[in-house]
LOPAMI-175471 format. One record per residue (C-alpha): residue in three letters; residue number from 1; x, y, z. Coordinates in nm, 4 decimals, padded with zeros to 6 digits. Example, Ala and Ser with C-alpha at 12.3 -4.5 7.8 and 13.67 -1.06 7.14 Angstrom:
<kolpas>
+-----+-----+----------+----------+----------+
|  aa |   i |     east |    north |       up |
+-----+-----+----------+----------+----------+
| ALA |   1 |  01.2300 | -00.4500 |  00.7800 |
| SER |   2 |  01.3670 | -00.1060 |  00.7140 |
+-----+-----+----------+----------+----------+
</kolpas>
This chain:
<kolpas>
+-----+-----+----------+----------+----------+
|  aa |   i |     east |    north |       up |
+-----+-----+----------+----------+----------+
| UNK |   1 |  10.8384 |  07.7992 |  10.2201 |
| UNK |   2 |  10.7097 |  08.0315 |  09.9715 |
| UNK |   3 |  10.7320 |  08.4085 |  10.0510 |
| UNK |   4 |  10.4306 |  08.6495 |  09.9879 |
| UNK |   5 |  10.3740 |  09.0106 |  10.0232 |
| UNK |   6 |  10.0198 |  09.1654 |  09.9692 |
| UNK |   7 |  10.0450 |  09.5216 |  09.8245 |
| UNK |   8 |  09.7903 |  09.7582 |  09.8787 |
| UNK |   9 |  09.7846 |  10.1813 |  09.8683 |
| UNK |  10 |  09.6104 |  10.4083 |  10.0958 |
| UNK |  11 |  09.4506 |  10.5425 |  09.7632 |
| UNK |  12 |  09.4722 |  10.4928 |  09.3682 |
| UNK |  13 |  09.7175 |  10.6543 |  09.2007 |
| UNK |  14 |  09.9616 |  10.5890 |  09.4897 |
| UNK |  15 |  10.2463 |  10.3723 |  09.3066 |
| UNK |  16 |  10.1551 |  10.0559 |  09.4549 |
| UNK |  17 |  10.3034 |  09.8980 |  09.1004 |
| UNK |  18 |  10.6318 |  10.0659 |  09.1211 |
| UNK |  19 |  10.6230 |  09.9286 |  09.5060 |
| UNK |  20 |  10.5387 |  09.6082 |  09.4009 |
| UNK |  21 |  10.7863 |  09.5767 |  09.0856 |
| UNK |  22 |  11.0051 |  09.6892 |  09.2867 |
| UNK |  23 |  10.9724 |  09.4526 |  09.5656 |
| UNK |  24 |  10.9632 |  09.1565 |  09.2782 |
| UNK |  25 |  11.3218 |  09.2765 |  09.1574 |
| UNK |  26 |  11.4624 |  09.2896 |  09.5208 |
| UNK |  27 |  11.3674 |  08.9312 |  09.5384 |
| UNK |  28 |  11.4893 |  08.8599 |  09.2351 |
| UNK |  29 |  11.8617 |  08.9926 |  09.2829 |
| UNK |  30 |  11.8542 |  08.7976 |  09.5765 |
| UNK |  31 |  11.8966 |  08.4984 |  09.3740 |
| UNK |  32 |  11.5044 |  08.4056 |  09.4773 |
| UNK |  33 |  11.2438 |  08.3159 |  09.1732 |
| UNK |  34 |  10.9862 |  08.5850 |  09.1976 |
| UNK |  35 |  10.6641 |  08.6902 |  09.0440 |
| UNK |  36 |  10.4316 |  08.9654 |  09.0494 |
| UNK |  37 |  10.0751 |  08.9063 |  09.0426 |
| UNK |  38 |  09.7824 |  09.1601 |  08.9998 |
| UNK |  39 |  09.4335 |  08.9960 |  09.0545 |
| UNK |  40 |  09.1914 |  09.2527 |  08.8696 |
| UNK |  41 |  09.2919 |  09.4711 |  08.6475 |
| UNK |  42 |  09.1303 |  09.7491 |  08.4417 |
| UNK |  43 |  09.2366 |  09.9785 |  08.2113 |
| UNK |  44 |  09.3408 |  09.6981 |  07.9590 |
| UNK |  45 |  09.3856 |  09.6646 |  07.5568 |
| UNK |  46 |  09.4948 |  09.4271 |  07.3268 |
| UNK |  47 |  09.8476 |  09.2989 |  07.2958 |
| UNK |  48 |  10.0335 |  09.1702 |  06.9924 |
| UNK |  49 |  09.8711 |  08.7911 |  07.1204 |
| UNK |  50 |  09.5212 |  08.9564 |  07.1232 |
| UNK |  51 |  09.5107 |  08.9691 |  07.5265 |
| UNK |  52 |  09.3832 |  09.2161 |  07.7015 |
| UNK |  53 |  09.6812 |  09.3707 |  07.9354 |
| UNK |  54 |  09.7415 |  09.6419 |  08.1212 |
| UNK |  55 |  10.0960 |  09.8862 |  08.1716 |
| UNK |  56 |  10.0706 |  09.7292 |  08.5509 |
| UNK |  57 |  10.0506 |  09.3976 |  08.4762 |
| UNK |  58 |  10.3405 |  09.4664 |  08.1932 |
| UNK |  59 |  10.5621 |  09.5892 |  08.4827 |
| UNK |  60 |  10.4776 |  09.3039 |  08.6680 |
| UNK |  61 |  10.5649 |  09.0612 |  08.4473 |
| UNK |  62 |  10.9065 |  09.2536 |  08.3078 |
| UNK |  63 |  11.0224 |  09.2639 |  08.6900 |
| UNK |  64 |  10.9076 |  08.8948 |  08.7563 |
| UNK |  65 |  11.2116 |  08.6238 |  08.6728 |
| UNK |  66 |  10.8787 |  08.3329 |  08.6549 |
| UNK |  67 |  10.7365 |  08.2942 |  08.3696 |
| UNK |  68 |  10.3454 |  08.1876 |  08.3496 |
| UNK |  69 |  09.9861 |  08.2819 |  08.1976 |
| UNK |  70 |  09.8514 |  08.6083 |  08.2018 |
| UNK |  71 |  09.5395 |  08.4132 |  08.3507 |
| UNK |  72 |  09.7163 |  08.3242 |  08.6522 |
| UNK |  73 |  09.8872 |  08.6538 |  08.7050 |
| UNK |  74 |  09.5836 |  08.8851 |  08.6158 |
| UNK |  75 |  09.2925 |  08.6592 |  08.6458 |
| UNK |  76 |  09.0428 |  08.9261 |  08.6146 |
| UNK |  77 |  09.0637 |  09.1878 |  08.2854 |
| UNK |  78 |  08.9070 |  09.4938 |  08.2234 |
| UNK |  79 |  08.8866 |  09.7245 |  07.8850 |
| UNK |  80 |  08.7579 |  10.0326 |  08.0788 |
| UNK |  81 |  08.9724 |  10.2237 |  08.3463 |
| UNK |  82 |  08.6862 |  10.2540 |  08.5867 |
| UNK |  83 |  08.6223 |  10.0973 |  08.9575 |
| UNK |  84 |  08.6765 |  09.7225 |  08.8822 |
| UNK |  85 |  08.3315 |  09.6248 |  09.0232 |
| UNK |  86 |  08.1705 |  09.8936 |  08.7648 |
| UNK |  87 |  08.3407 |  09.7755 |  08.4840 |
| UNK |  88 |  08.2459 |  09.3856 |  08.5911 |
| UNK |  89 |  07.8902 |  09.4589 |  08.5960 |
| UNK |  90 |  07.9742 |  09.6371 |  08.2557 |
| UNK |  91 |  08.1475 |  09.3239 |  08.1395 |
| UNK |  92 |  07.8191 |  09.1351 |  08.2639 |
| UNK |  93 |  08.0884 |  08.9320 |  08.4926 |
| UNK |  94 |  08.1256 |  08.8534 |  08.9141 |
| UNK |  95 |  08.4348 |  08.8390 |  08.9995 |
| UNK |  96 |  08.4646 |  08.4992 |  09.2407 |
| UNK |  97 |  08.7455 |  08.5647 |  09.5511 |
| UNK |  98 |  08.7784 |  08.1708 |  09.4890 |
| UNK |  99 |  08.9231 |  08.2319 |  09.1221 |
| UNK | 100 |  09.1993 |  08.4752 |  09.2429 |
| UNK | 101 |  09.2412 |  08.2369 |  09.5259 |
| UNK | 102 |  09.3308 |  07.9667 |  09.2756 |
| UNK | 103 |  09.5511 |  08.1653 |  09.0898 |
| UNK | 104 |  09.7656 |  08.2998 |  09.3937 |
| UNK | 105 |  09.8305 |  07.9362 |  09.5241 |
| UNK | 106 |  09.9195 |  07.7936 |  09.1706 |
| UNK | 107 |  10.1848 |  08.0525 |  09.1732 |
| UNK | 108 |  10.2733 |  07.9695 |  09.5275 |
| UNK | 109 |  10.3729 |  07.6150 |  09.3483 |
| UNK | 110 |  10.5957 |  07.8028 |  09.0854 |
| UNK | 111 |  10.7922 |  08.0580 |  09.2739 |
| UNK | 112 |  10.9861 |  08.1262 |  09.5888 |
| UNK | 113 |  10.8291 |  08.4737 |  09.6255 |
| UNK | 114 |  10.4770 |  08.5663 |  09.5460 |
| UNK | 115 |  10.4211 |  08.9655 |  09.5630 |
| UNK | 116 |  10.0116 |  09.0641 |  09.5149 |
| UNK | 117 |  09.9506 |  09.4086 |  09.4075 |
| UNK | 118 |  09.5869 |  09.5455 |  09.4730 |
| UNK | 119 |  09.3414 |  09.7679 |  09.2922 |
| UNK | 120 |  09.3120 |  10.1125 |  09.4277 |
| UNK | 121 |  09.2324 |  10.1550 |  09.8631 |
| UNK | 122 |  09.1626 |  09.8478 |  10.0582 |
| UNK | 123 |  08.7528 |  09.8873 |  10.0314 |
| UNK | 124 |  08.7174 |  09.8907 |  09.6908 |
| UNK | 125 |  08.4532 |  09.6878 |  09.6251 |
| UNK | 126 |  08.4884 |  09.3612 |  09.4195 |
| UNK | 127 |  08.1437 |  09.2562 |  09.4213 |
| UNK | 128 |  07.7848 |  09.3900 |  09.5300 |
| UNK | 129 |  07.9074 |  09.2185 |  09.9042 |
| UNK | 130 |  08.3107 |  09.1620 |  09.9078 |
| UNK | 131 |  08.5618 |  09.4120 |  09.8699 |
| UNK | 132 |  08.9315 |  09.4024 |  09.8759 |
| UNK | 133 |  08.9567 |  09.3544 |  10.2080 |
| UNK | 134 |  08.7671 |  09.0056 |  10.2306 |
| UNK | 135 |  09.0609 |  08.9545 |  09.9541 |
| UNK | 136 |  09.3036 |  08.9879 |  10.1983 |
| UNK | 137 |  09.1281 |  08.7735 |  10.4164 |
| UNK | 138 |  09.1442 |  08.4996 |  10.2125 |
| UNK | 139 |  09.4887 |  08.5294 |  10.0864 |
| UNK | 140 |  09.6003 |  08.5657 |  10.4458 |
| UNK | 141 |  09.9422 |  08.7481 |  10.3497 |
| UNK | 142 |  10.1522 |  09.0150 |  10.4823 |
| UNK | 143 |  10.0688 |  09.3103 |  10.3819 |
| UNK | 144 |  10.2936 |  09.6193 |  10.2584 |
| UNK | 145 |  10.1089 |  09.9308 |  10.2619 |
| UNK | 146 |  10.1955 |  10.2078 |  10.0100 |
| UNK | 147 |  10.1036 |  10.5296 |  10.1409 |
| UNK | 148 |  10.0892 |  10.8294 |  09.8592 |
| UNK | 149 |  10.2345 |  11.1162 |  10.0834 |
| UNK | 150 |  10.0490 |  11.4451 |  10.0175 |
| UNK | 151 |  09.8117 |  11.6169 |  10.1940 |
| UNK | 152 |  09.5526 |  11.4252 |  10.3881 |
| UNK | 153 |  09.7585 |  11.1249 |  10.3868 |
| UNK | 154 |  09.7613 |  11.0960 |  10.7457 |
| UNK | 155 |  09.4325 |  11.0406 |  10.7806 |
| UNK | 156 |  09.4249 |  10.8021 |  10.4917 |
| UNK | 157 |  09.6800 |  10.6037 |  10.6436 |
| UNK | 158 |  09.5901 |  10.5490 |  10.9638 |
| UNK | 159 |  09.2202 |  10.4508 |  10.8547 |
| UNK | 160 |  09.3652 |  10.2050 |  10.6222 |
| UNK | 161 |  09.5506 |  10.0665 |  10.8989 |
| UNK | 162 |  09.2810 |  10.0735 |  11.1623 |
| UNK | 163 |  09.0871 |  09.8469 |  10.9032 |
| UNK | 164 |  09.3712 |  09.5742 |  10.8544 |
| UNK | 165 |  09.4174 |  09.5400 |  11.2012 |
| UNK | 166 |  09.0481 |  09.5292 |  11.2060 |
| UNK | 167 |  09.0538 |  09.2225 |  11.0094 |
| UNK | 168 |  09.3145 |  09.0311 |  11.1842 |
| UNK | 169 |  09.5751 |  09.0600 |  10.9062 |
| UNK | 170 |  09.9274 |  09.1838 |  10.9506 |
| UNK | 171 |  10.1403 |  09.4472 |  10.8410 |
| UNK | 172 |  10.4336 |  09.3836 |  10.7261 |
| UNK | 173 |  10.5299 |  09.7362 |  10.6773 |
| UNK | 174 |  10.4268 |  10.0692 |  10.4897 |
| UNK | 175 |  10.6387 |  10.2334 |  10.2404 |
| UNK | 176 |  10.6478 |  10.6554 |  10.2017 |
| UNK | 177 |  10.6119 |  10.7603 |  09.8268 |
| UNK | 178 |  10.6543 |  11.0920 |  09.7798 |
| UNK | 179 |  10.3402 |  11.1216 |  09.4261 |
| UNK | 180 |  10.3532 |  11.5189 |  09.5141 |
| UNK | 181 |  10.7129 |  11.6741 |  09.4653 |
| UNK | 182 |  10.5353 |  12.0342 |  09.5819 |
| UNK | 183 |  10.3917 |  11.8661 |  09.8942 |
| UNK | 184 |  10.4742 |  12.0668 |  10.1897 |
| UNK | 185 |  10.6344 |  11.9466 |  10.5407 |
| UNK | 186 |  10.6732 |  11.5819 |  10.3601 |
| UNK | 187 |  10.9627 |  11.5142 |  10.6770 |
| UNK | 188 |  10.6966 |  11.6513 |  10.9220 |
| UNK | 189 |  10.4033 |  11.4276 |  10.7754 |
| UNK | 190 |  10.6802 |  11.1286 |  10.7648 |
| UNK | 191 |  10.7614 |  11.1901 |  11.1442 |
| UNK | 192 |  10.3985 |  11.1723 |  11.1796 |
| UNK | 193 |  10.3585 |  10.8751 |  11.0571 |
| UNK | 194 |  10.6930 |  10.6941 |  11.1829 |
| UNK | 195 |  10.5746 |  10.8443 |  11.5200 |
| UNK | 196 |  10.1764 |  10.6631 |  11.4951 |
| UNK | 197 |  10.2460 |  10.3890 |  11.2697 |
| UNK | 198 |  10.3904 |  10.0276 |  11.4556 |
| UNK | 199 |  10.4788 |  09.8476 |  11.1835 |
| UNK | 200 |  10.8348 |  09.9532 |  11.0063 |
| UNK | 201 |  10.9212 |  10.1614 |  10.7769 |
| UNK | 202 |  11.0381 |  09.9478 |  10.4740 |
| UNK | 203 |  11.1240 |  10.2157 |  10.2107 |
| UNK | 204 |  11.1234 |  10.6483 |  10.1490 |
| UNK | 205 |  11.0786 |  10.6615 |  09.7900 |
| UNK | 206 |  11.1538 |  11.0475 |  09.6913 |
| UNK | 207 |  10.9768 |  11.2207 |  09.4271 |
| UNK | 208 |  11.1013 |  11.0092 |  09.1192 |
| UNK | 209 |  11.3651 |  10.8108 |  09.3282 |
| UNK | 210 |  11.4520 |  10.4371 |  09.3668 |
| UNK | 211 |  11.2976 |  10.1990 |  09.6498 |
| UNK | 212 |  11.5352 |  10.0150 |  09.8334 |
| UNK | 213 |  11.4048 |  09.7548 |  10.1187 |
| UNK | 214 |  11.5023 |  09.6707 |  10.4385 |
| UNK | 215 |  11.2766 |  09.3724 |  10.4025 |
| UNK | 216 |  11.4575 |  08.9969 |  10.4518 |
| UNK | 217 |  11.5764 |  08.8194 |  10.2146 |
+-----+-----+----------+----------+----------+
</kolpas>
């Protein structure tokens, strides 16, 4: 039975790839074959093969032991690092939840573990009526929440949560990354958190440290 993690952030900019990379290679030295797979994607330029590709994706793919198309692992591509949806409309392109759909269970066929990274908070919107969320719907996957801690994240976090359970979809577990090495009281806002917050605790990640997981292998 395959083995699939959805990664999502309370926010952009909250290391949801280095979660998700990371997650990939703990699979991975587990003897399991893994791959990473980011749906949408923007941000991108060319590549020595003239595809568009962005430094998430790269990781991805360098932490991934699986080897397939960029289509399948990035299925949607964007040149400018705006809001997804704004730089579809840009592009002149909808982006179909069916198409990502596709993609996810062809790699289901391929690999052992399938780990989904997001695009920026749970509601960003994919399409003038779907967001992420109706993403996670449809994928139907555990979820592992990365929560940036600095200031505010509290609030952030909980939200997030309050709309995944919302949805009916399950957390797996959140992991603490510390994106603000002068944040203060980060072991007060991680009691916080431990203290509101159900679902485990999978990894701390200190300013510039290493993730390890408590996750099964």
């Amino acid at each position: 039975m395959v083995q699939s993690y959805f990664v999502l952030g309370t926010d952009t900019n909250v290391g949801k790839t280095y979660v998700a990379s990371a997650l990939v290679q703990h699979f991975v030295k587990s003897g399991l074959k893994a791959v990473g797979m980011k749906p949408i994607a923007s941000g991108c330029e060319l590549n020595s093969k003239n595809e568009l590709i962005n430094e998430d994706v790269t990781a991805l793919i360098s932490a991934s032991n699986v080897t397939v198309s960029l289509d399948l692992i990035n299925p949607y591509r964007f040149t400018p690092a705006i809001a997804p949806h704004i730089a579809a409309e840009q592009a002149g392109i909808s982006m179909n939840l069916d198409v990502i759909k596709r993609a996810y269970q062809q790699l289901k066929t391929l690999a052992d573990v399938v780990i989904v990274e997001g695009a920026g908070g749970l509601l960003v919107p994919l399409n003038p009526t779907e967001t992420l969320a109706d993403l996670a719907v449809q994928l139907n996957i555990p979820i592992v929440l990365v929560v940036g801690m600095r200031l505010g994240c509290i609030n952030h976090t909980l939200l997030t949560i309050e709309a995944i359970e919302a949805r009916g979809l399950t957390l797996a577990g959140w992991v603490a990354n510390e994106i603000d090495p002068n944040m203060s009281m980060f072991e007060g806002n991680l009691s916080s958190l431990q203290q509101r917050i159900a679902a485990p605790c999978l990894s701390v990640v200190r300013w510039q440290g290493k993730a390890k997981f408590t996750l099964p292998t």
